[in-house]
N, C-alpha and C positions, 0 to 999 in steps of 0.2 A: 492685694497690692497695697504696699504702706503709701501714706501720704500725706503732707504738711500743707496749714492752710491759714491764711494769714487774715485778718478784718482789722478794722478801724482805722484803715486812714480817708483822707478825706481834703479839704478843703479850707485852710486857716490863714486867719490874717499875721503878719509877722508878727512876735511876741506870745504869741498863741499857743496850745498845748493840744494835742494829741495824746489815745495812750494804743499801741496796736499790738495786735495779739497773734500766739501763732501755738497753733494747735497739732502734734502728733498723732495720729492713727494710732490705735491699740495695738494692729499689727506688729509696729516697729519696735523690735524689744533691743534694751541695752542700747540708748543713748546714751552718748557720754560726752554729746556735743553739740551745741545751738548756738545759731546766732544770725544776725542782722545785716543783710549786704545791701547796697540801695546802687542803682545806676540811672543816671542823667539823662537826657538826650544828646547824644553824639560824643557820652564820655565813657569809658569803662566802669564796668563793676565792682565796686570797693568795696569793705569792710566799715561797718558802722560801729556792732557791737557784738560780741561773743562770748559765749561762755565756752572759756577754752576746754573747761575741768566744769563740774558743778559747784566748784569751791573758789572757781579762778576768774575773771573775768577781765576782759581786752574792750577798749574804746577806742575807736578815731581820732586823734587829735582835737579834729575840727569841732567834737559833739559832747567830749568831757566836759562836766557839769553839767551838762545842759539834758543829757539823755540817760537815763538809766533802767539796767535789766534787773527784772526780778523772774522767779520760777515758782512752779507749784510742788509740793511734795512728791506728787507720782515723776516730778522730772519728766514728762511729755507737754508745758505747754510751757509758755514762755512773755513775759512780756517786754512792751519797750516803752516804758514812758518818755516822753518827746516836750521837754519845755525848753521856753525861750526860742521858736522856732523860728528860723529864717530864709531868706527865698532861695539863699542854698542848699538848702534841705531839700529841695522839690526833686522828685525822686519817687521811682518806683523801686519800691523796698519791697526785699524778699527775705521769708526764712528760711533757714535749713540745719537740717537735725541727721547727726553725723553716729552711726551703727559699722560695729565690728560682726553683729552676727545676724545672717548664720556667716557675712562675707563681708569687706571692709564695703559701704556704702552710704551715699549721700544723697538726701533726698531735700528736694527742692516747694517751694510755691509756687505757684502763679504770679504774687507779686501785688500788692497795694498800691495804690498813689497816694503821694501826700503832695499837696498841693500847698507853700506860703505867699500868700501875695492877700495885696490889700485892694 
């Protein structure tokens, strides 16, 4: 069973940097799609950052500039550097890593906390 698993976040005072990471299972072949949703307390689950394409990439209004994805060669890990952080940012952030085969599917994390506050 494939599976995505996300580390580094943590606990930062605003201004602060983060970088978190999100790793694919060997299993999962033919990604062609990752990215970064984060959800509040008592708020829905939005879109932070994406790689729509491996060549494409989508940001949240709120985190342009401020956050940026990079990738590894194999295309199964992914990261999110996280600067200029703010206590809107607090959020449990999730990856997920988006497979056509052998069936269209979405697999998900557990989910990181990223904590800003001083």
């Amino acid at each position: 069973q494939g599976q995505v698993v996300e580390s580094g976040g943590g606990l930062v005072q605003p201004g602060g940097s983060l970088r978190l990471s999100c790793a694919a299972s060997k299993s999962i072949f033919d990604i062609y799609s990752m990215g970064w949703y984060r959800q509040a307390p008592g708020k829905e689950r939005e879109l932070v950052a994406v790689f729509t394409t491996w060549d494409l990439t989508n940001y949240a209004a709120s985190v342009k500039g401020r956050f940026t994805l990079s990738k590894n060669l194999a295309r199964d890990t992914m990261w999110l550097q996280m600067n200029n952080l703010k206590p809107e940012d607090t959020a449990v952030y999730y990856c997920n890593a988006r497979t056509k085969t052998p069936v269209p599917y979405t697999y998900w994390g557990q989910g990181t906390q990223v904590t800003v506050s001083s």
